[in-house]
C-alpha positions in Angstrom: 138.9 36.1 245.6 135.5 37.3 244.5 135.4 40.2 242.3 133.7 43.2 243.7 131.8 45.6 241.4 132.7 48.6 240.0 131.9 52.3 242.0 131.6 54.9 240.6 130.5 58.2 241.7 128.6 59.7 238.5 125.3 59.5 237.7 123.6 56.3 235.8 123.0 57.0 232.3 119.2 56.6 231.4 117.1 56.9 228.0 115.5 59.6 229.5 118.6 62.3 229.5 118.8 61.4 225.3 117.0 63.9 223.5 113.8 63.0 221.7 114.2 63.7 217.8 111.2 65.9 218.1 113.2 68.0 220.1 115.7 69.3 217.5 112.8 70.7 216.0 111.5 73.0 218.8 111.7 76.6 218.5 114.2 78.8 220.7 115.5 82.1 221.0 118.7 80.8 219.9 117.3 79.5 216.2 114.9 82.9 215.9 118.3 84.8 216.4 120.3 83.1 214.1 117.6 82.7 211.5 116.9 86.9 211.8 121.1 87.2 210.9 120.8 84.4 208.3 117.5 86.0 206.4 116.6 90.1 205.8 113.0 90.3 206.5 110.8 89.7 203.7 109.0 93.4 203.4 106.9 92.9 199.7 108.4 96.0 198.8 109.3 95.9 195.0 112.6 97.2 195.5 113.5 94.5 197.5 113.8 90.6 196.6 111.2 88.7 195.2 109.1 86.5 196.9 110.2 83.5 195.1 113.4 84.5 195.7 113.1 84.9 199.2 111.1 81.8 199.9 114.3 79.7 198.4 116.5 81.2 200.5 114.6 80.9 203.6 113.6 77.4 203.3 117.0 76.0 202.6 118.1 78.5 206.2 115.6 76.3 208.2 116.2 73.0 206.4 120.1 73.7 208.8 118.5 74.8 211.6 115.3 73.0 212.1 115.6 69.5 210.8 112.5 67.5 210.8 109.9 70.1 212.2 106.6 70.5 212.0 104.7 72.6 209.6 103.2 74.7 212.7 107.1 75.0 214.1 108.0 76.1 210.2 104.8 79.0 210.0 106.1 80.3 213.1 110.0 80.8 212.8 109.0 82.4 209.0 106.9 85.1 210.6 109.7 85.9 213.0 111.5 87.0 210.2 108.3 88.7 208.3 107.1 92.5 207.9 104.5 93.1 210.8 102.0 93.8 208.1 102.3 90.7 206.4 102.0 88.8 209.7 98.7 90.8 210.3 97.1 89.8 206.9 98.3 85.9 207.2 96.7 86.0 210.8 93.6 87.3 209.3 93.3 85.0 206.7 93.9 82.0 209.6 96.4 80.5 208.2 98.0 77.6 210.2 99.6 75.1 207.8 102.7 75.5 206.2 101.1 74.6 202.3 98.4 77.0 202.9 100.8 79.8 203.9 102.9 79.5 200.6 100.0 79.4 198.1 98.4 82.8 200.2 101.9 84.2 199.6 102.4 83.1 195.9 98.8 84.5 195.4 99.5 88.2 196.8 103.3 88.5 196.1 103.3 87.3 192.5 106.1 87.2 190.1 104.4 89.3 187.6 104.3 92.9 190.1 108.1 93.1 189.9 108.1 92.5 186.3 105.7 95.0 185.8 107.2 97.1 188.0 110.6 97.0 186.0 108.7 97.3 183.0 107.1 100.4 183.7 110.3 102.0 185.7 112.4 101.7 182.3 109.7 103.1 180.3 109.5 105.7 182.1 113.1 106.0 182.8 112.5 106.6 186.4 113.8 103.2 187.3 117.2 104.3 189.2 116.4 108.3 190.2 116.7 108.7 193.3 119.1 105.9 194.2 123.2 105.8 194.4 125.6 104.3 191.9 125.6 100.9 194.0 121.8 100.9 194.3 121.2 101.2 190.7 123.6 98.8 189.8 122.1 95.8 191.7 118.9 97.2 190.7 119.4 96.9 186.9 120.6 93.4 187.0 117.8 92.5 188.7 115.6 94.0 185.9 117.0 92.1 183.6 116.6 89.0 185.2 113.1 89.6 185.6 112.6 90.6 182.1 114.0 87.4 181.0 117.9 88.3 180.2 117.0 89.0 176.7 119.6 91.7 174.1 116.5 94.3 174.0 116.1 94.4 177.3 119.9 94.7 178.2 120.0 97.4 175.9 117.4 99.5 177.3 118.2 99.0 180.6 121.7 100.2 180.4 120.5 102.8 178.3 118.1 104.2 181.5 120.9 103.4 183.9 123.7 106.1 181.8 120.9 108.6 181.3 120.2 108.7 184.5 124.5 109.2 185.6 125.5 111.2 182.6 126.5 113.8 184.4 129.3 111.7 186.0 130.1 109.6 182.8 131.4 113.3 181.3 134.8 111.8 181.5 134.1 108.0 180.9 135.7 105.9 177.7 133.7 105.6 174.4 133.2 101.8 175.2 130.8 102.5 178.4 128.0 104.2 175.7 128.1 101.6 173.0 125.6 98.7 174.6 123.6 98.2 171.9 125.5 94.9 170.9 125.7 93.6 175.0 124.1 90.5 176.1 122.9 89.2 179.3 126.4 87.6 180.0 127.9 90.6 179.2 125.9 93.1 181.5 127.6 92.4 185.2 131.0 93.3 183.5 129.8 96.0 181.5 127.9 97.3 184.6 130.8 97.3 187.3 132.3 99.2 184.9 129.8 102.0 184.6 130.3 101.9 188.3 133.6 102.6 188.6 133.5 105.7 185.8 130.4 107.2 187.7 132.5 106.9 191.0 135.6 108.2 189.3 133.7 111.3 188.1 132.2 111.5 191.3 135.4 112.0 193.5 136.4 114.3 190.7 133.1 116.9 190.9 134.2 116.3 195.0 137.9 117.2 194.7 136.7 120.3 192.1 134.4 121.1 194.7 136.8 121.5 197.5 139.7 123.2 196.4 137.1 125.4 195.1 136.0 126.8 198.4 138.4 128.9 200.7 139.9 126.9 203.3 138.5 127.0 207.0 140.1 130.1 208.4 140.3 132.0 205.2 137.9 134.8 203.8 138.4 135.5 200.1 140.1 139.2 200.4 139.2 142.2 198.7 141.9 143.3 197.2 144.8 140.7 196.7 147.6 142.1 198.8 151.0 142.8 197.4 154.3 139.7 197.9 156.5 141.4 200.2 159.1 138.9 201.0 160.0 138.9 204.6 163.8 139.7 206.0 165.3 136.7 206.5 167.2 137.2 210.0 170.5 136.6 210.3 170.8 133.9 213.2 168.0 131.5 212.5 166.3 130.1 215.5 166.8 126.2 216.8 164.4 124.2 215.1 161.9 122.3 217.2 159.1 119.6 217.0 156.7 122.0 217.2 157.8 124.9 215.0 157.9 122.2 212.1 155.0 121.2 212.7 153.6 125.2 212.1 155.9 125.4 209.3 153.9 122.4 207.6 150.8 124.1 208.3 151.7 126.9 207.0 153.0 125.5 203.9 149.5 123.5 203.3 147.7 126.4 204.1 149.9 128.6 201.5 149.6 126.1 198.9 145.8 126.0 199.0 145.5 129.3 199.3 147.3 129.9 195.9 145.6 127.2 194.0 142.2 129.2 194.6 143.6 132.1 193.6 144.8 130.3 190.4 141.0 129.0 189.7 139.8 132.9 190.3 142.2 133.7 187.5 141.2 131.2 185.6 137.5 132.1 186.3 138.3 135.9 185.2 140.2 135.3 182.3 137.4 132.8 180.9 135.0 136.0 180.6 137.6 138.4 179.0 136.4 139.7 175.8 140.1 139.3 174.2 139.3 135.6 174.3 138.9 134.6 170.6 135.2 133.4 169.8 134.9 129.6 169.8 132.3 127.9 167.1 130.9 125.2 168.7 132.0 122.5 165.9 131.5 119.2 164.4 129.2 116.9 166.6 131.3 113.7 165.2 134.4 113.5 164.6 135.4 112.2 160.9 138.0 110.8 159.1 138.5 109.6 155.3 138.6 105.9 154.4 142.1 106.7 153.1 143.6 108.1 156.0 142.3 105.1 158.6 143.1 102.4 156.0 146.5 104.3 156.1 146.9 104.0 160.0 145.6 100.6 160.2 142.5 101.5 162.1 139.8 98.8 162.3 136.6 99.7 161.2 133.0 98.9 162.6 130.9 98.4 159.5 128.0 97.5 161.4 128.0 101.2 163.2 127.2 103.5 160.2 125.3 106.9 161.6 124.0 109.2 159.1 125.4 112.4 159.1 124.1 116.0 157.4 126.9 117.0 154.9 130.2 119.3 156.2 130.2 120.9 152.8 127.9 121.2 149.9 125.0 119.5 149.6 126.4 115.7 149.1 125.8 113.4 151.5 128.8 111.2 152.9 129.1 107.5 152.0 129.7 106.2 155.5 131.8 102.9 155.7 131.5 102.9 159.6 133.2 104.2 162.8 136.6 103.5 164.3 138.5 104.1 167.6 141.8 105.9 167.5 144.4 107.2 170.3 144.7 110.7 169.5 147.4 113.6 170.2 147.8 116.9 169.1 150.7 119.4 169.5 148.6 122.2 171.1 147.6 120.3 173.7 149.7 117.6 176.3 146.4 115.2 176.4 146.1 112.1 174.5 142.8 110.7 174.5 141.1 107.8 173.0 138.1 109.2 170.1 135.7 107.4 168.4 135.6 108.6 164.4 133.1 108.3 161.7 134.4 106.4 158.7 133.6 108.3 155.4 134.4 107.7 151.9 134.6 110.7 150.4 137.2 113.7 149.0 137.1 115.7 151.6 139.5 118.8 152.1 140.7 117.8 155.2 141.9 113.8 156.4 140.7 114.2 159.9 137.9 116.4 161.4 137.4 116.6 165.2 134.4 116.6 166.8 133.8 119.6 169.8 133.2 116.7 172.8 136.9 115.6 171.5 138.2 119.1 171.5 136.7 119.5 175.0 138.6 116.1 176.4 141.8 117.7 174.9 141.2 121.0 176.1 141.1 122.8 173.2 139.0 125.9 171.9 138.3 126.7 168.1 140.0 129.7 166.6 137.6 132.5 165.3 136.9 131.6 161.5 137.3 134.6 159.0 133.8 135.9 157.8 132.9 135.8 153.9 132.5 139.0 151.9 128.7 139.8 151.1 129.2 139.4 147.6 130.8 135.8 148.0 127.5 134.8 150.3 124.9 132.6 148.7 121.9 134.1 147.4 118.2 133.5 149.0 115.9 131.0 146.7 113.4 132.4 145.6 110.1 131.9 147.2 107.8 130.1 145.1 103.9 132.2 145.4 101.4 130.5 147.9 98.5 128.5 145.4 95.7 129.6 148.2 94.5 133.6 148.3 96.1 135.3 150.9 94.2 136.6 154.2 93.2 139.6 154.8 95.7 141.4 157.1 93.7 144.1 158.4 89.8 144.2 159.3 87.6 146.1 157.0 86.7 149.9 158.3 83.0 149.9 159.6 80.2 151.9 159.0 80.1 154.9 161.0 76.6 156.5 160.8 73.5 155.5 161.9 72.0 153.0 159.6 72.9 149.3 159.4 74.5 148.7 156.1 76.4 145.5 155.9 80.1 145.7 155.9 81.3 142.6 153.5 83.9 140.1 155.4 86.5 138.2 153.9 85.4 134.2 154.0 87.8 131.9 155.5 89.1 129.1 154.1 88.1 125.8 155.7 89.0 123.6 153.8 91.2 122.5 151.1 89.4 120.6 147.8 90.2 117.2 147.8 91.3 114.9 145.1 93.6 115.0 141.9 93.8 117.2 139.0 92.1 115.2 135.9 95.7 115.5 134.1 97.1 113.8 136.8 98.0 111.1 134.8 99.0 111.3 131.3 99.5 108.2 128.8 102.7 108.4 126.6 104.2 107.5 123.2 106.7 104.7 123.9 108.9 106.4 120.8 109.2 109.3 122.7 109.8 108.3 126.0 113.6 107.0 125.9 113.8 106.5 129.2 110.4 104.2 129.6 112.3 102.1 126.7 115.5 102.2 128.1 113.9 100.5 130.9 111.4 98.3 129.7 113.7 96.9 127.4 115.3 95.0 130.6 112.4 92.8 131.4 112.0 90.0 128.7 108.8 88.8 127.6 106.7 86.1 128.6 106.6 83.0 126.6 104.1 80.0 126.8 106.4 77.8 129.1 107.1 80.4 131.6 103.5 81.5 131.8 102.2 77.8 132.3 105.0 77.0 135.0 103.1 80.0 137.1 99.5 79.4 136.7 97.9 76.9 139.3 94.9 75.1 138.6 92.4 73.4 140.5 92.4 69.5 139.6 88.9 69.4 138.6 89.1 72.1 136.3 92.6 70.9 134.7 90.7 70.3 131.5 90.2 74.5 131.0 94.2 74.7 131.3 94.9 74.7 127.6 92.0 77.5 127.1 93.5 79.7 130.2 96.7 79.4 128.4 95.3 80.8 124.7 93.4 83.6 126.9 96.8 84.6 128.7 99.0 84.4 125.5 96.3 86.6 123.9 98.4 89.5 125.4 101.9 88.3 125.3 103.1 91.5 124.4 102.4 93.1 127.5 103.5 89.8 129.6 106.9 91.0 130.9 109.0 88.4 133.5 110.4 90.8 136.5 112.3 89.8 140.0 110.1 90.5 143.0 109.5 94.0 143.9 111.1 95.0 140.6 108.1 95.5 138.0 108.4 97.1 135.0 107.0 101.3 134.6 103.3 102.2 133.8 102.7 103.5 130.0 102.2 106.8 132.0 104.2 109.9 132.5 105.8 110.5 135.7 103.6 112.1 138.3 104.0 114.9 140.1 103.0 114.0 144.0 100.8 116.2 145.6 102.5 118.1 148.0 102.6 121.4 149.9 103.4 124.7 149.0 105.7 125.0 152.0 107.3 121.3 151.3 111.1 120.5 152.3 113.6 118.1 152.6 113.5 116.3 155.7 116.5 114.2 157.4 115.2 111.8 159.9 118.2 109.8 161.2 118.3 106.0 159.9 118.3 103.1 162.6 121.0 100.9 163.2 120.1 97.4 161.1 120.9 93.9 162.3 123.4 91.7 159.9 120.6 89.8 157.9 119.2 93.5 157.1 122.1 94.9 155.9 122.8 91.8 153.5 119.5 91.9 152.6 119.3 95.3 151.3 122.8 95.5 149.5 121.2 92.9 147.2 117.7 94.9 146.9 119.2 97.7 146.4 121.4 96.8 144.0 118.9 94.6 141.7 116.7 97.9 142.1 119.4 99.8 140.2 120.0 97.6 137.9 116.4 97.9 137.0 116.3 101.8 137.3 113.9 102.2 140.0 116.3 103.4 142.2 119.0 105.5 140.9 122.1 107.4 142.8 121.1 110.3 145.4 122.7 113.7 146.7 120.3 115.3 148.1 120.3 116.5 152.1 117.3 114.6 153.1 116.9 110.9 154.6 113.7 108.2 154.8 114.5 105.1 157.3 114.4 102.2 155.4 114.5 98.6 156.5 113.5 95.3 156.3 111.1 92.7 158.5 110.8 88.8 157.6 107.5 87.4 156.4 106.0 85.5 158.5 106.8 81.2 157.3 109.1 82.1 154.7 112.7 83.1 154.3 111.8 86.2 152.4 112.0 89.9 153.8 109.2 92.7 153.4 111.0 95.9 152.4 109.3 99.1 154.3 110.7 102.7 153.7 109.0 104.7 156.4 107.4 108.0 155.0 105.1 108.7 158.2 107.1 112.1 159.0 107.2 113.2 155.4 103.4 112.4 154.5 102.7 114.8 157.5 104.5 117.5 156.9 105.0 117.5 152.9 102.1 115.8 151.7 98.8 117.7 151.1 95.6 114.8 151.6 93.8 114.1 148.4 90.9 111.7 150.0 90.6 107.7 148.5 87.2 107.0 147.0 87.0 103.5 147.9 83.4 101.3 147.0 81.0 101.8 149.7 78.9 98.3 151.2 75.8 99.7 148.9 78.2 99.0 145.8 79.9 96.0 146.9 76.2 94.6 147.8 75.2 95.8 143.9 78.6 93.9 142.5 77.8 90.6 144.3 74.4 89.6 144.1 74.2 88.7 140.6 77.5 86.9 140.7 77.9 83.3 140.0 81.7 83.6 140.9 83.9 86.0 141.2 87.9 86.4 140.9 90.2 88.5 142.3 93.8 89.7 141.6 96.2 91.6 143.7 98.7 93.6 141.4 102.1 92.8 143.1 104.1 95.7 143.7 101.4 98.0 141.8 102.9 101.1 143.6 106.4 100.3 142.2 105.2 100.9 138.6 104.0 104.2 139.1 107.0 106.7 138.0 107.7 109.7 139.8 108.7 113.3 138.3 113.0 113.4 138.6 112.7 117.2 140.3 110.3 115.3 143.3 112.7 112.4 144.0 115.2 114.0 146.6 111.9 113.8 149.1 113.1 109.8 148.8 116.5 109.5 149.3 117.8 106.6 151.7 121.3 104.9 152.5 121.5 102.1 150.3 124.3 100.1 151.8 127.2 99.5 149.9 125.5 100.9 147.0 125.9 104.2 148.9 123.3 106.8 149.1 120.3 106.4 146.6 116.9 107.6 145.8 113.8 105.9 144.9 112.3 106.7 141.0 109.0 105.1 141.9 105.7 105.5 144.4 106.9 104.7 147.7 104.4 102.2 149.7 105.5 104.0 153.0 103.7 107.3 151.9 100.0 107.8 153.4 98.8 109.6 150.1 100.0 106.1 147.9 96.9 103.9 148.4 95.2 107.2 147.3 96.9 107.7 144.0 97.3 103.8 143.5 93.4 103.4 143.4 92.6 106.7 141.1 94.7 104.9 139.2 93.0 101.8 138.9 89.8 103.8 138.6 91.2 106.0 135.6 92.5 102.6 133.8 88.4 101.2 134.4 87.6 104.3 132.6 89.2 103.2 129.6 86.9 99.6 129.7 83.7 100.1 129.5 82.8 96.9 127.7 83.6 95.5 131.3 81.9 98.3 132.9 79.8 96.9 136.2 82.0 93.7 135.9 84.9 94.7 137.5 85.9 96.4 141.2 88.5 97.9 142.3 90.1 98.3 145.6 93.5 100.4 146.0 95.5 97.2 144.6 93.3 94.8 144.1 90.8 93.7 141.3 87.5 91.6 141.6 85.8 90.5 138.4 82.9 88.5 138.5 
């Protein structure tokens, strides 16, 4: 029997029902909807993403949804998803090509307007006003990332962000203000948890806030009435749902009502004048070396601020800060403080600072005051060196003819320049201290001196002469460390300062590792050598060090700017003018030239004038400089009278030689 062929009663299947791979492609409703939940519109708004960023994220969304398409299938499903605007200007520009689209967009929407933009926000410190907790958080890592993720820029960027929420960080731990040690890795932590403090202190201003106002259905009486209790009756009704449900009411109601009248009391009694006076304390809180090596606290020696002394006029010798849990009997807080480290005898082990006091709730007692014959006596007021103004205007003429009435002339100026006994040569034999010191530098010999002179190879054959020249005057040859020299044959100068001068404290920046090593060991050689020596003295000068550039060697600077401005009177420098240097040079077959190294450092300044120099030396404590500090505006001015009164003294080499503030140029 013949087989008979299969019927069925569905459709042939034909190549024409299989889609065409063009077709996953196309462009629907379907993909525009998904792709507008997938991507935020791109807006070019610089508080928004990037367009980098952006681009990234889009392309890899239609590289799942549109396989294969087109570039003109591609330019359309990105504008669905663009700002209207930006659709306007790529229209006008007529783009239609997906390459040409990108490079217009990379061209107006550069990386460098956000980085600029984040750059000036945190200078101006108006990068997160404005915007919440949340906002401001994803807002500063995103400056960071754009400012390349580098330590400085963490730093100041978490610096703008708890500026800007300090007023909720009231309550927060010590360890949310100390970011100057954070790094890039370190910022997402250390900013979630500035979040949760500012939201912390946040609910706590809200919660203040609302037991703080009367409840709804209250008005703030008058007169506070009287607590009568009420008769309790003798057969108590039957309880239902609905009475205990008033009675709760009732009670909330009562209990809220009482804990305003509770912060009114507290309110009132906070302005009563038998309150004792409160001082408004220490701004740190200190405790001696011997009391935290005692309890085992670890200190910070990197963290040393400088603080004005507590008593007297001695400074402290800071050894750094530590963090301690602290309790007191007067109050039922403990809190967590951050202490200065000093080493110094002072009459107490443990000071507490007022923010401290404040965390523990705790107000100062009224100090007793000191007799008026146990107070310190005024100093007495040196006289002014200029002639005093006039105070009143002379009486004019009062009749008819026009005699002249003789006025007072102002003083516009002040004479510049130095006294001629400005600088005074010494005897050696009467100068012990000059000896004292000069005796530590050894002399030259003919070794050491030919083991430092370089020579040109052509003119090795004058070596032996340059040698006999140089040992000429051995006797003033000294060997001396860098930035160490030995003191000028001169007495100690008096600098020229104002009649009003004063000690000035300027707080010292916090130094890196390498600086802190670093000046330990400068500071120390410089005492050895006597040109610093140790300080007291309630004033401070920033001092710090900077590399040189291809070399492993640090430039000392000790910055003077605020002190030269406000103590220093201007004396003028008489450099050479172009005429002279024209006159020096043109009759010159060669010429040499010699910078003095450390030339300022020789120069010896009065002992009553040295306080005006006093900077924390380390380890080495607090110190104070016994020489011409480069850092002063007025130095290159007294440097080069210097070298103009030691010309004086040769004229045998008179219109052979040229000075320049530290620098010499003989032809």
């Amino acid at each position: 029997m013949a087989s008979e062929p299969l019927v069925t009663s569905a459709p042939a299947v034909t190549t024409s029902t299989v889609p065409e791979p063009t077709d996953w492609g196309r462009l629907t409703p379907m993909v525009v909807d998904q792709l507008r939940l997938a991507v935020r519109p791109f807006t070019g708004s610089l508080d928004d993403h990037t367009w980098s960023f952006w681009h990234e994220r889009t392309t890899n969304v239609l590289a799942g949804l549109l396989p294969g398409a087109s570039s003109p299938v591609l330019l359309s499903a990105v504008k669905a998803v663009l700002d209207p605007a930006i659709c306007k200007e790529v229209d006008r520009a007529r783009i239609t090509t997906w390459s040409s689209f990108v490079q217009h967009m990379e061209a107006h929407y550069a990386q460098d307007r956000w980085t600029n933009y984040y750059l000036a926000g945190i200078q101006a410190k108006s990068l997160f006003k404005g915007k919440t907790v949340d906002e401001a958080a994803a807002l500063a890592q995103e400056a960071a990332w754009h400012l390349g993720g580098t330590q400085f820029w963490v730093v100041k960027i978490l610096e703008v962000l708890l500026g800007q929420f300090a007023g909720d960080l009231k309550h927060a731990p010590n360890h949310i203000w100390q970011v100057y040690a954070l790094s890039y890795g370190q910022l997402d932590c250390h900013v979630r948890a500035i979040v949760r403090e500012a939201k912390a202190g946040q609910d706590r201003v809200r919660v203040l806030q609302q037991f703080a106002a009367p409840a709804p259905g209250f008005s703030k009486p008058a007169v506070k009435p009287s607590r009568v209790p009420e008769p309790v009756p003798e057969v108590a009704p039957v309880a239902t749902d609905e009475s205990k449900a008033k009675a709760r009411r009732r009670s909330r109601e009562a209990r809220l009502k009482g804990r305003i009248e509770a912060l009114e009391r507290l309110l009132q009694d906070k302005d009563t004048a038998g309150k004792a006076a409160a001082d408004q304390g220490a701004a740190y809180s200190l405790i001696t070396g011997t009391a935290a090596k005692r309890l085992g606290l670890h200190i910070n020696h990197r963290k040393r601020p400088q603080l004005r002394p507590y008593w007297g006029k001695a400074h402290l010798n800071i050894l750094g800060t530590a963090r301690a849990r602290f309790c007191t009997a007067e109050s039922s807080y403990k809190r967590w403080i951050e202490v200065v480290v000093a080493d110094a005898p002072l009459a107490v082990e443990l000071l507490v600072g007022r923010h401290q006091l404040d965390q523990l709730h705790l107000d100062l007692c009224e100090v007793p005051v000191a007799s008026p014959d146990r107070l310190p006596k005024q100093p007495t007021l040196l006289p002014d060196r200029l002639p005093k103004q006039p105070t009143s205007s002379p009486n004019l003429a009062t009749s008819g003819s026009k005699a002249l009435v003789p006025v007072a002339q102002k003083i516009i100026a002040v004479p510049l320049g130095l006294p001629a006994t400005f600088f005074t040569k010494i005897e050696p034999a009467q100068d012990p201290v000059y000896l004292r010191e000069d005796a530590l530098y050894p002399a030259a010999d003919r070794a050491s001196v030919a083991q430092r002179v370089t020579i040109q190879a052509s003119l090795e054959a004058w070596r032996p002469k340059l040698l006999d020249t140089l040992m000429s005057g051995v006797t003033a040859l000294r060997e001396y460390p860098s930035g160490c020299p030995p003191p000028c044959m001169l007495k100690p100068i008096t600098p020229p300062f104002k009649d009003d001068a004063e000690l000035l404290f300027v707080p010292q920046a916090p130094r890196s590792l390498a600086d802190q090593r670093f000046m330990e060991q400068y500071v120390a050689t410089r005492l050895h050598y006597g040109i610093d020596e140790p300080g007291t003295a309630n004033a401070n000068v920033p001092v710090y060090s900077i590399p040189k550039p291809n070399t492993d060697a640090r430039r000392v600077i000790l910055d003077d700017s605020l002190g030269s401005s406000v103590n220093m009177r201007r004396v003028g420098i008489a450099l050479p003018r172009m005429t002279q240097v024209r006159i020096f040079v043109r009759d010159a077959l060669f010429i040499t030239s010699m910078d003095l190294a450390s030339y300022f450092t020789a120069i010896r300044i009065a002992p009553e004038h040295r306080d005006f120099w006093t900077f924390d030396g380390g380890a080495c404590g607090r110190v104070r400089t016994t020489r011409l500090v480069q850092g002063n505006s007025q130095s290159p001015a007294i440097a080069h009278a210097l070298l103009m009164h030691l010309f004086e003294e040769l004229p045998s080499l008179r219109g052979k030689l040229l000075g320049y503030i530290d620098n010499i140029y003989l032809k």
